[in-house]
C-alpha positions as a LaTeX table, in Angstrom:
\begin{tabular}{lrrr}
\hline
Residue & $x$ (\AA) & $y$ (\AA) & $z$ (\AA) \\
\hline
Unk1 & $-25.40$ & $-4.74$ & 17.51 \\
Unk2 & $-24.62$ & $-1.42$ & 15.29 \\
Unk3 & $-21.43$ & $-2.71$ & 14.98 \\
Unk4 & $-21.89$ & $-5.61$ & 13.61 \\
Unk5 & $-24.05$ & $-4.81$ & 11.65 \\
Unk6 & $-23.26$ & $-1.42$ & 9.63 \\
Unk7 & $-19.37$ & $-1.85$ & 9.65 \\
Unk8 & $-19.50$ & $-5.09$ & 7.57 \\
Unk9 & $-21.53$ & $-4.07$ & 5.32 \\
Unk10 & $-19.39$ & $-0.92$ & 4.65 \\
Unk11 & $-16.45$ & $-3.06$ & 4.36 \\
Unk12 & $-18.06$ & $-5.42$ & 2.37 \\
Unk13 & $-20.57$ & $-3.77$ & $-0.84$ \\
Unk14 & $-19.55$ & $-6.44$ & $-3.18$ \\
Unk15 & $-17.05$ & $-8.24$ & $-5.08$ \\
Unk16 & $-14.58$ & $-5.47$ & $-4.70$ \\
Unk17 & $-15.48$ & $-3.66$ & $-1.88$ \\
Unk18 & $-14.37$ & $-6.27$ & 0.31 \\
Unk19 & $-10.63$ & $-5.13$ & 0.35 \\
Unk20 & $-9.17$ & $-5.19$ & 4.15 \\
Unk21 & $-6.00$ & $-4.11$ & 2.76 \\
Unk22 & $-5.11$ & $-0.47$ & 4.11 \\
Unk23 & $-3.09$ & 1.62 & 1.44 \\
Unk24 & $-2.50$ & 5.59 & 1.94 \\
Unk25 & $-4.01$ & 6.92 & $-1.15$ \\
Unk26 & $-5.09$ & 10.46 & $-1.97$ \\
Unk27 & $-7.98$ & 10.09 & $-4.07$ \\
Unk28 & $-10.16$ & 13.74 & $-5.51$ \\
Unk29 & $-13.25$ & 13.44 & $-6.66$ \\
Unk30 & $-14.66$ & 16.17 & $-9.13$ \\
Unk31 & $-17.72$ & 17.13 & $-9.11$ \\
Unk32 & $-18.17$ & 15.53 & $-5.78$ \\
Unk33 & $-21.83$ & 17.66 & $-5.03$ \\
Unk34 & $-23.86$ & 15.89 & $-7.52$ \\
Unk35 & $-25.81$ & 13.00 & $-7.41$ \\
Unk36 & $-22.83$ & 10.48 & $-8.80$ \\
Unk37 & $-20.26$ & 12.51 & $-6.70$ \\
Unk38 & $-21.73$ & 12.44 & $-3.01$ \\
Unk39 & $-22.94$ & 8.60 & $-2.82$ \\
Unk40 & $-19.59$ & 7.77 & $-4.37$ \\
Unk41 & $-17.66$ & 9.95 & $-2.00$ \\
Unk42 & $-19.80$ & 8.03 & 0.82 \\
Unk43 & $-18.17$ & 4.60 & $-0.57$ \\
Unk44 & $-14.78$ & 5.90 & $-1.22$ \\
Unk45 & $-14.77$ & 7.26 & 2.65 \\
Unk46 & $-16.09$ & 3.69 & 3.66 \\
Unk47 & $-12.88$ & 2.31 & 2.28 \\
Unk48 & $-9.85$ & 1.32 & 4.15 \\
Unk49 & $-7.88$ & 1.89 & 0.85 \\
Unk50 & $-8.45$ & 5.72 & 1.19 \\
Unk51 & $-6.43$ & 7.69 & 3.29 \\
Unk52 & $-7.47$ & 11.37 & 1.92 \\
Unk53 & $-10.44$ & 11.98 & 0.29 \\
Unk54 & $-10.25$ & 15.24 & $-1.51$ \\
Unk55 & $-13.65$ & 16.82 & $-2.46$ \\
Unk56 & $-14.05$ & 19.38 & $-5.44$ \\
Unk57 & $-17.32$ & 20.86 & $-7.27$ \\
Unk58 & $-18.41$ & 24.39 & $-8.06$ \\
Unk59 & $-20.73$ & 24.57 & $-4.99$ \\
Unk60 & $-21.80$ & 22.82 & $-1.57$ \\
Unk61 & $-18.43$ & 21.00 & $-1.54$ \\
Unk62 & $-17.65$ & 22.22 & 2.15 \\
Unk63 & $-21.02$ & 21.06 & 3.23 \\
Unk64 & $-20.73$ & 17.49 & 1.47 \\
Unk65 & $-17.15$ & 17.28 & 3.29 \\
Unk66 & $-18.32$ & 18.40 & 6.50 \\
Unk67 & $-21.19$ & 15.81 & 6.04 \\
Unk68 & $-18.67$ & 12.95 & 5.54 \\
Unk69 & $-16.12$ & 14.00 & 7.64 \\
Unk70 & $-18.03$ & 12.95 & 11.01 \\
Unk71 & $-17.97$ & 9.03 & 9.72 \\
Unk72 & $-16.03$ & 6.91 & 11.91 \\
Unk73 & $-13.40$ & 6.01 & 9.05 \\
Unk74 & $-9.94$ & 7.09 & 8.81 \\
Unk75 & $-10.09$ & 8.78 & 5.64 \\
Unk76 & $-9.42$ & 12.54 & 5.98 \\
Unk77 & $-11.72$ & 14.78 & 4.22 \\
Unk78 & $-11.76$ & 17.88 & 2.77 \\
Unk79 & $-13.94$ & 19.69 & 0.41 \\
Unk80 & $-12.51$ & 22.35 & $-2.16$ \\
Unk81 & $-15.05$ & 24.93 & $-3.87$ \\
Unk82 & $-14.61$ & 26.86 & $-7.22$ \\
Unk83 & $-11.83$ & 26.89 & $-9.66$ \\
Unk84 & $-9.75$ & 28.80 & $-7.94$ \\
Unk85 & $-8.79$ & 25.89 & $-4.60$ \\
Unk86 & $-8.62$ & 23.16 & $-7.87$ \\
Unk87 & $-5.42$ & 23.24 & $-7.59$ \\
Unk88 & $-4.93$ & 22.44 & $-3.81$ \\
Unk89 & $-7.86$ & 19.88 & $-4.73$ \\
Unk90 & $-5.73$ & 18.06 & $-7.35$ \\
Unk91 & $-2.13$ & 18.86 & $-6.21$ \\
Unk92 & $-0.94$ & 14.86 & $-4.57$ \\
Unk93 & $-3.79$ & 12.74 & $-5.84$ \\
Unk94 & $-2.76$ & 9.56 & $-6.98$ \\
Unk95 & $-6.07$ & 8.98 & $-8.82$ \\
Unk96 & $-8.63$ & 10.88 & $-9.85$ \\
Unk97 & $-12.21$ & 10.01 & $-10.26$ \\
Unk98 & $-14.43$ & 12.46 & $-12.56$ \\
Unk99 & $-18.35$ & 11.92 & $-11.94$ \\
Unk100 & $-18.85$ & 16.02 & $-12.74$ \\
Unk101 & $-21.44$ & 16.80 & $-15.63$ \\
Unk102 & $-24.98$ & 17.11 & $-15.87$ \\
Unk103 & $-27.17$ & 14.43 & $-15.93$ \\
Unk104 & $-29.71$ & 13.11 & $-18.67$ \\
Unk105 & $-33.18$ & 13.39 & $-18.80$ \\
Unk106 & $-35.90$ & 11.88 & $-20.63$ \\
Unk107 & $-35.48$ & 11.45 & $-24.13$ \\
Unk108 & $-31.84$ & 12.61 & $-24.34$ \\
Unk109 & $-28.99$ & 10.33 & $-25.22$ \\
Unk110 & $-25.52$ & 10.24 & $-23.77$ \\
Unk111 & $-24.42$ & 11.93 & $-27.06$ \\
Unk112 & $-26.55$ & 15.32 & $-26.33$ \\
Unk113 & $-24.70$ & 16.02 & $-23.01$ \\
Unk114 & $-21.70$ & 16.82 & $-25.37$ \\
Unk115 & $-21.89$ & 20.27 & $-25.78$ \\
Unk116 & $-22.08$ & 20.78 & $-22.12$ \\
Unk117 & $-19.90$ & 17.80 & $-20.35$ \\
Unk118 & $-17.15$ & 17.99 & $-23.16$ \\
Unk119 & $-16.13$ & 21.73 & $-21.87$ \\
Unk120 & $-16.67$ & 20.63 & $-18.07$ \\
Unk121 & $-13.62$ & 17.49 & $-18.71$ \\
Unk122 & $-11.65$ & 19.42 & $-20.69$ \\
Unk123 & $-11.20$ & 22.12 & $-17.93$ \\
Unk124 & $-10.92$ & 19.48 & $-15.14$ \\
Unk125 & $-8.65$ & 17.15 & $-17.15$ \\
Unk126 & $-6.49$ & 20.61 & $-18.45$ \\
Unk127 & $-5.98$ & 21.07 & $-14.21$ \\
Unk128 & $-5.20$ & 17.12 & $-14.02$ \\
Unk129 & $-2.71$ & 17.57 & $-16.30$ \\
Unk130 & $-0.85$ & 20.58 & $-14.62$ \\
Unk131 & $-1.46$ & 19.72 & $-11.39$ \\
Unk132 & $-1.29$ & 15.80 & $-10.94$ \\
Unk133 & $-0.08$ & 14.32 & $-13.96$ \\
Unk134 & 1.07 & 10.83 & $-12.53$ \\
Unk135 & $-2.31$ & 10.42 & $-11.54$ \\
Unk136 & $-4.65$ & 7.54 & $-12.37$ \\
Unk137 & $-7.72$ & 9.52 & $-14.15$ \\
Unk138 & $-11.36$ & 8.00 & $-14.37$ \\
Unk139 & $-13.78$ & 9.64 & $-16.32$ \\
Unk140 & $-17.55$ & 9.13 & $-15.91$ \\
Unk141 & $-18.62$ & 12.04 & $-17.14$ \\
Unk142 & $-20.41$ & 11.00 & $-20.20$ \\
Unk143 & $-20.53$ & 10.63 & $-23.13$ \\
Unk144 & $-17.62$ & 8.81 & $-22.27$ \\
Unk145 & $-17.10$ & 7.87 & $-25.67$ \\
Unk146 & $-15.88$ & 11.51 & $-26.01$ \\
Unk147 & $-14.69$ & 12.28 & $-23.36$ \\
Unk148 & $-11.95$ & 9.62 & $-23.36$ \\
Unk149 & $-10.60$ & 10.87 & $-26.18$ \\
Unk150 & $-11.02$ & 14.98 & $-24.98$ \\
Unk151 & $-8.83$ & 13.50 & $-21.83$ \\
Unk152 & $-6.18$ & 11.87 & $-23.78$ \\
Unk153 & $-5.75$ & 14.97 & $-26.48$ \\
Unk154 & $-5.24$ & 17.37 & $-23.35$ \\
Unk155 & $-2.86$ & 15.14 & $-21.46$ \\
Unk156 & $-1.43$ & 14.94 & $-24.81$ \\
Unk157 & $-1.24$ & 18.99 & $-25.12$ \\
Unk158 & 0.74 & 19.16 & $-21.49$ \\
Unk159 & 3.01 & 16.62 & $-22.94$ \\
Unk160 & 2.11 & 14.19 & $-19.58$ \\
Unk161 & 0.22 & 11.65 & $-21.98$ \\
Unk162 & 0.30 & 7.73 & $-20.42$ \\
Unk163 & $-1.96$ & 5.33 & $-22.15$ \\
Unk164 & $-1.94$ & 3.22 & $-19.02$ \\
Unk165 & $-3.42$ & 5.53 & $-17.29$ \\
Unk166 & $-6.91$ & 6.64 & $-18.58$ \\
Unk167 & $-9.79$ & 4.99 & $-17.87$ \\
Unk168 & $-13.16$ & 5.47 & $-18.97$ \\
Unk169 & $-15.51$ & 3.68 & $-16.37$ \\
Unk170 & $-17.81$ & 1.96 & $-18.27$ \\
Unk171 & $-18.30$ & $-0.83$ & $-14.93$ \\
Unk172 & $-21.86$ & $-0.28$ & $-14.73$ \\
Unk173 & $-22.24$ & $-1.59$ & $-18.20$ \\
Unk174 & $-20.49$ & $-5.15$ & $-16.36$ \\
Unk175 & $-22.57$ & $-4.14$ & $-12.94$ \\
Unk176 & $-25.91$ & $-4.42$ & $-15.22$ \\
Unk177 & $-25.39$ & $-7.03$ & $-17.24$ \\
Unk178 & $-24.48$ & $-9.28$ & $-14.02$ \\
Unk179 & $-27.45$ & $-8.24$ & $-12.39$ \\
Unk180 & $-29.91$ & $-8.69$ & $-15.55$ \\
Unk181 & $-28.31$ & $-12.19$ & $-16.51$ \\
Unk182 & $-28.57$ & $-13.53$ & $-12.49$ \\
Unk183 & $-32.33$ & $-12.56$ & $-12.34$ \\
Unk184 & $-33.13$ & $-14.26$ & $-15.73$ \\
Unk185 & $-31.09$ & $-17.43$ & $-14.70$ \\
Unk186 & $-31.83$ & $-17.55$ & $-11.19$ \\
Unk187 & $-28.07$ & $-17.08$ & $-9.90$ \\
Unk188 & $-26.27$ & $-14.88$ & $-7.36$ \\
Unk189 & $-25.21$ & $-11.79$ & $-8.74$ \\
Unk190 & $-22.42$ & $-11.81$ & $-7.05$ \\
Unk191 & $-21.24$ & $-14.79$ & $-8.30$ \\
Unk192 & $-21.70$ & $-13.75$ & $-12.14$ \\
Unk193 & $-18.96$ & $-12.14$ & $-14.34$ \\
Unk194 & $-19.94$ & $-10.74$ & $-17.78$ \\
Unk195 & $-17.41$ & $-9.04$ & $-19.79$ \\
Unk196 & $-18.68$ & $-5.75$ & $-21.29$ \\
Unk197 & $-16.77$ & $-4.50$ & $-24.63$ \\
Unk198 & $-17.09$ & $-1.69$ & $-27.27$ \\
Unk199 & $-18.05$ & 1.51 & $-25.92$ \\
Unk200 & $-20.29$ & 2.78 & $-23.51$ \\
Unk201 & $-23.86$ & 3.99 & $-25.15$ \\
Unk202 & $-26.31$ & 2.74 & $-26.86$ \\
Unk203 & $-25.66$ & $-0.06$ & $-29.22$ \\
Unk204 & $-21.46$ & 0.28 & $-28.93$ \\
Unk205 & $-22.60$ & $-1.32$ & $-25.37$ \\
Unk206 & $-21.64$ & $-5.04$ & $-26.05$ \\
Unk207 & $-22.06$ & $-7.94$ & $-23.13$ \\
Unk208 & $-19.75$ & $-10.71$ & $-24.06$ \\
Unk209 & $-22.79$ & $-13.44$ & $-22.35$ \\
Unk210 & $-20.98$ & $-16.42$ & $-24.27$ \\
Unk211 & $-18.11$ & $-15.68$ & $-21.68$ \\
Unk212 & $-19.98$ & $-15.11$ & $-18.96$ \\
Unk213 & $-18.54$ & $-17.29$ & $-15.77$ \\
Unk214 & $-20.65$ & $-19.37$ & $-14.71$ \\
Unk215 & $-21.51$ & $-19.91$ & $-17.73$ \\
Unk216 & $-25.23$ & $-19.62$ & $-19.23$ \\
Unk217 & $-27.29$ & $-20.81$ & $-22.11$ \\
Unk218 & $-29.88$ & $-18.48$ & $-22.96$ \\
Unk219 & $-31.71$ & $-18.99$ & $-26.47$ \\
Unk220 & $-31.14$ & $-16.26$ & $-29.04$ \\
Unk221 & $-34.79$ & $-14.21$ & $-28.70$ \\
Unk222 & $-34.01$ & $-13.91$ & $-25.29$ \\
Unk223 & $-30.64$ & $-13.20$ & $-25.86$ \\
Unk224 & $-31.19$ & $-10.36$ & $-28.58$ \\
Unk225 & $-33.89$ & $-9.02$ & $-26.00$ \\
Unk226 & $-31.08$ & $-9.25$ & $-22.62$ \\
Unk227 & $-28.52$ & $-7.66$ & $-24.83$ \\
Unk228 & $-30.92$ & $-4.42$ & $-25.90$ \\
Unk229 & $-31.92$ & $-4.14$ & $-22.24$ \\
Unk230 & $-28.22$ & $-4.07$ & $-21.01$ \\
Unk231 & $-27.37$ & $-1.70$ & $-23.73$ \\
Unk232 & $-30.75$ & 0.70 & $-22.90$ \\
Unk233 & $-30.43$ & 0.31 & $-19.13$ \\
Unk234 & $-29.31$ & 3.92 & $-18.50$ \\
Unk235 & $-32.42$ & 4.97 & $-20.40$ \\
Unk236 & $-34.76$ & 2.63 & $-18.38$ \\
Unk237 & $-33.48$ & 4.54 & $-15.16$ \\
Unk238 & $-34.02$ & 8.13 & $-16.79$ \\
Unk239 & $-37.57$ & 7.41 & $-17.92$ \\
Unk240 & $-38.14$ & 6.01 & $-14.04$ \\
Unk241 & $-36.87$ & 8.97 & $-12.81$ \\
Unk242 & $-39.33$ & 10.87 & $-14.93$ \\
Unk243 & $-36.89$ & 14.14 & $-14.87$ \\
Unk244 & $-35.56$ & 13.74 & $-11.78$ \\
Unk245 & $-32.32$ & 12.68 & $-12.77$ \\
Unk246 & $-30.10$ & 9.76 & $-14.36$ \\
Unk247 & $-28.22$ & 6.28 & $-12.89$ \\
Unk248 & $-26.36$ & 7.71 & $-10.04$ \\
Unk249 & $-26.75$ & 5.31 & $-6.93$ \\
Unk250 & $-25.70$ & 2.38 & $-9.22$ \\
Unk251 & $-23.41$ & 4.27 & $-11.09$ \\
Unk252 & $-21.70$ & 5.47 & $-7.60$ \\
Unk253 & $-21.69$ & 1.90 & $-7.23$ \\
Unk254 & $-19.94$ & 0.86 & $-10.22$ \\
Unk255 & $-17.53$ & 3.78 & $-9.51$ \\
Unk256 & $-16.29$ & 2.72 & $-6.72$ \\
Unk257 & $-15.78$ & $-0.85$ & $-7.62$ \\
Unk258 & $-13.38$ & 0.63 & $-10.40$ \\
Unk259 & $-11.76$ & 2.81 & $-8.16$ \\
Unk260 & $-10.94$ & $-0.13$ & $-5.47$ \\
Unk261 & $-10.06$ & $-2.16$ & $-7.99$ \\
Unk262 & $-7.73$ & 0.04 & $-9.42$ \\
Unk263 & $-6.46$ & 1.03 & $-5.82$ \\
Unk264 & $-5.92$ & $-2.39$ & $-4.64$ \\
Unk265 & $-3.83$ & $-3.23$ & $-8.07$ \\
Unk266 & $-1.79$ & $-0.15$ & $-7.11$ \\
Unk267 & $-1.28$ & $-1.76$ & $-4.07$ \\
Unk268 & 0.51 & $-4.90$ & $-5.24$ \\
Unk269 & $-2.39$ & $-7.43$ & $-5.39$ \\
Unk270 & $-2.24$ & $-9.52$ & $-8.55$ \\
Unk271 & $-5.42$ & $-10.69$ & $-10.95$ \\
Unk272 & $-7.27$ & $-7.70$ & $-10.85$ \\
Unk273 & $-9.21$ & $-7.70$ & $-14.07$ \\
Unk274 & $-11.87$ & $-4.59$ & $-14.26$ \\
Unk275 & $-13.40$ & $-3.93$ & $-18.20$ \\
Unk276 & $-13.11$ & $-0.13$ & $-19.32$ \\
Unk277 & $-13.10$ & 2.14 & $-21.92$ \\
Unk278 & $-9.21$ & 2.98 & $-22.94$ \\
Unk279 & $-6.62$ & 3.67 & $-25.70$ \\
Unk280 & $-6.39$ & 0.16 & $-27.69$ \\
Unk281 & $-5.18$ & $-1.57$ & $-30.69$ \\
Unk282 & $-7.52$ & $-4.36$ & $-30.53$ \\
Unk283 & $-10.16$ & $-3.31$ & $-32.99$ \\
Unk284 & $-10.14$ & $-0.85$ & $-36.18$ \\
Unk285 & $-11.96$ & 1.75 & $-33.38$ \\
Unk286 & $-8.70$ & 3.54 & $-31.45$ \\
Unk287 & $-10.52$ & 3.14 & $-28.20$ \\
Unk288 & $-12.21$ & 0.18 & $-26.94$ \\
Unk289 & $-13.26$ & $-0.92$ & $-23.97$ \\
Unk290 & $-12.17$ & $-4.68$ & $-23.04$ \\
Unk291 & $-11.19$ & $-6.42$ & $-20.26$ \\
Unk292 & $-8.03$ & $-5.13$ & $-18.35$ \\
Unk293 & $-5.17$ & $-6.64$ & $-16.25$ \\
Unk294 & $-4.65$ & $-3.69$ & $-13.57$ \\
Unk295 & $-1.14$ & $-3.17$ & $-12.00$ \\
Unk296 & 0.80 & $-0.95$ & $-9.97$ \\
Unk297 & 1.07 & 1.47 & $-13.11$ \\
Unk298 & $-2.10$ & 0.98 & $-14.06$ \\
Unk299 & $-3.48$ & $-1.09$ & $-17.55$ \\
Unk300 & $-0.55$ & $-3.77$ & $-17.34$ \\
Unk301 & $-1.80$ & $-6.18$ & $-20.23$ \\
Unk302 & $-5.07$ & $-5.74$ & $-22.36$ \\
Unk303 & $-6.48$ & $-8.64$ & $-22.35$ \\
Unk304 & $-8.27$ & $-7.96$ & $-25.93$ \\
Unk305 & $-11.96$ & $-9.26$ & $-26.84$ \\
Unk306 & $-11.31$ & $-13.25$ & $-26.08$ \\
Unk307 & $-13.31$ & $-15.37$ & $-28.73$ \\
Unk308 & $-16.59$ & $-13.99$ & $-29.72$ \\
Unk309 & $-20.04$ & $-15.77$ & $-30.85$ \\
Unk310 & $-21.35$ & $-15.18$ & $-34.47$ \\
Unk311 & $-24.22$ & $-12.82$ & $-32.71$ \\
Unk312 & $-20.72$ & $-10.87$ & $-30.87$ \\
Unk313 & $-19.25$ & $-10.53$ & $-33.21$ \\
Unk314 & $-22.05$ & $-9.11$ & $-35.24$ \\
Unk315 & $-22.34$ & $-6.25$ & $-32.81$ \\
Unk316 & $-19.02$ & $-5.40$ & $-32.48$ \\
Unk317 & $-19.20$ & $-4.69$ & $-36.48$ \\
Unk318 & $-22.48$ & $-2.83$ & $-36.04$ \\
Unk319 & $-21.04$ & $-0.69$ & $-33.41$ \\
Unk320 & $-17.71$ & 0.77 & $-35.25$ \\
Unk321 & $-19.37$ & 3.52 & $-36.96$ \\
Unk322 & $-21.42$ & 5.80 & $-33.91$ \\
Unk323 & $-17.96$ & 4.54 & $-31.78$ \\
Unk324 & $-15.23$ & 6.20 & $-34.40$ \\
Unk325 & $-17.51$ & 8.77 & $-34.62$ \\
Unk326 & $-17.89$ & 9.89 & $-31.27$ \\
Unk327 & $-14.40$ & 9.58 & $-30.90$ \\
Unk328 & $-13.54$ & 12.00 & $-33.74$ \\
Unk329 & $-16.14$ & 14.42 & $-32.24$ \\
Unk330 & $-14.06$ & 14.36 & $-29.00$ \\
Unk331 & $-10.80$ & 14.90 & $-30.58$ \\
Unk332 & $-12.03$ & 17.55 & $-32.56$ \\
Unk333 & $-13.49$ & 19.40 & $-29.99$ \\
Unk334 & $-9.76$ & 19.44 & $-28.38$ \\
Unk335 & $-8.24$ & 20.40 & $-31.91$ \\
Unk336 & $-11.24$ & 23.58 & $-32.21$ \\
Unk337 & $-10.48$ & 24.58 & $-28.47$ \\
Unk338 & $-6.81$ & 24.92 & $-29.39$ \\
Unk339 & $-7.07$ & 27.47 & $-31.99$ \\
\hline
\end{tabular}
């Protein structure tokens, strides 16, 4: 009975966790000890799309990779601890997924992690670059509205700089406002697909519901209230965890759909579409997060912001200013580290 039971569901934790394609990818996770790093670890050693699973943090990584290592998949673990095995952590990953930080707690916003998170990327992304610069790099480490643009200045630095292949995983905006939008309308979540644009905090956070498939007619008080809620969802989780932390089960979640998706696009398969935050020339903002074509080099088309409501488009101008700005506070953090 175990068996049928538990292995399915492993396989099988969503839309795009239900890949029975095998692939031999080395995939590092860093900051793989903290409470984004070891549930997503646990779903990226579920996958059949993982060959080695490479585990780095600045403490308890052997433990976590010990842990994981006695599951019955046939990803090979290993954990790496301190700066000094980041290297050997890094060296032959062919993506990289970056949940390390610290989390928020009540009554801080994305944009006060900076001082902290900004200097943990930059020396993770600064190894990326040296030691695995053909490597597809994910950033969750927020505020990703930052530290996008900290990633792409240091890639730039080491001269390894591809467009294509920096992603800032804003899925969980897309996870959220799929699960908020099926509860209100009655629906399968699994079934729903909301396009999430702009940025990801706050009020740059902008579900595209007039393009949500199936599609949905929700009046406009309801809709102005469903829009604030997807945009203040991280905050709802914080204030439920009363100090005990941020989103990191659903945001281990909305990892590692981004990560299988990206994996599985690597792998040949054709129409995957995942939103996230990247380099773009689709607004006046230079990064944007819109919906993406993945391929075997990673963004293959941007598919840009598809034809926005009045209300849309509305947000999309209200959210340009605390976007650009976070943006230049990123690349100027780069530009002061430098000197």
């Amino acid at each position: 009975m175990l068996s049928r039971v538990v292995r399915p569901v492993a396989a099988g934790l969503g839309r795009s966790f239900c890949s029975s394609s095998q692939s031999n990818a080395r995939v590092a996770v860093l900051g793989a000890s903290g409470g984004i790093g070891q549930p997503l670890s646990l779903l990226l050693k579920n996958s059949p799309l993982v060959s080695e699973l490479s585990l780095y943090d600045i403490a308890h990584t052997p433990g976590v990779a010990a842990d994981l290592g006695h599951i019955e998949t046939r990803a090979k673990v290993t954990g790496y601890m301190g700066a000094e095995q980041l290297p050997d952590a890094l060296k032959g990953s062919e993506l990289v997924v970056i949940p390390a930080g610290v989390p928020r707690k009540p009554g801080m916003t994305r944009d006060d992690l900076f001082t902290t998170n900004a200097s943990i990327v930059a020396d993770l992304t600064e190894a990326c670059a040296r030691h695995c610069p053909e490597a597809m790099i994910c950033v969750i480490a927020n505020p990703v509205n930052s530290t996008i643009p900290i990633t792409t200045e240091i890639f730039k630095k080491h001269g390894v700089y591809n467009p294509n292949k920096i992603f800032g995983v804003s899925t969980l905006d897309v996870v959220r406002a799929n699960t908020f939008i099926a509860e209100l309308k009655g629906l399968d979540p699994a079934r729903v697909s909301v396009p999430v644009i702009g940025g990801h905090a706050g009020k740059t956070i902008i579900p595209l519901i007039s393009q949500c498939n199936p599609k949905v007619e929700i009046p406009q008080d309801k809709l102005q209230a469903l829009t604030e809620r997807i945009q203040e969802a991280g905050t709802e989780v914080v204030k439920a965890k009363a100090g005990a932390g941020s989103a990191t089960l659903s945001m281990a979640y909305a990892g590692a759909r981004f990560v299988f998706s990206l994996l599985d696009a690597m792998n040949g398969k054709e129409g995957v579409v995942e939103c996230a935050f990247v380099r773009s020339e689709e607004t006046e903002s230079p990064y944007f997060a819109t919906p993406l074509l993945l391929g075997k080099s990673g963004i293959e088309k941007n598919l840009g912001l598809g034809k926005l409501s009045a209300f849309e488009e509305k947000l999309v101008a209200e959210a340009m200013g605390e976007l650009k700005a976070s943006i230049k506070k990123g690349e100027d953090f780069v530009k002061s580290r430098s000197k």
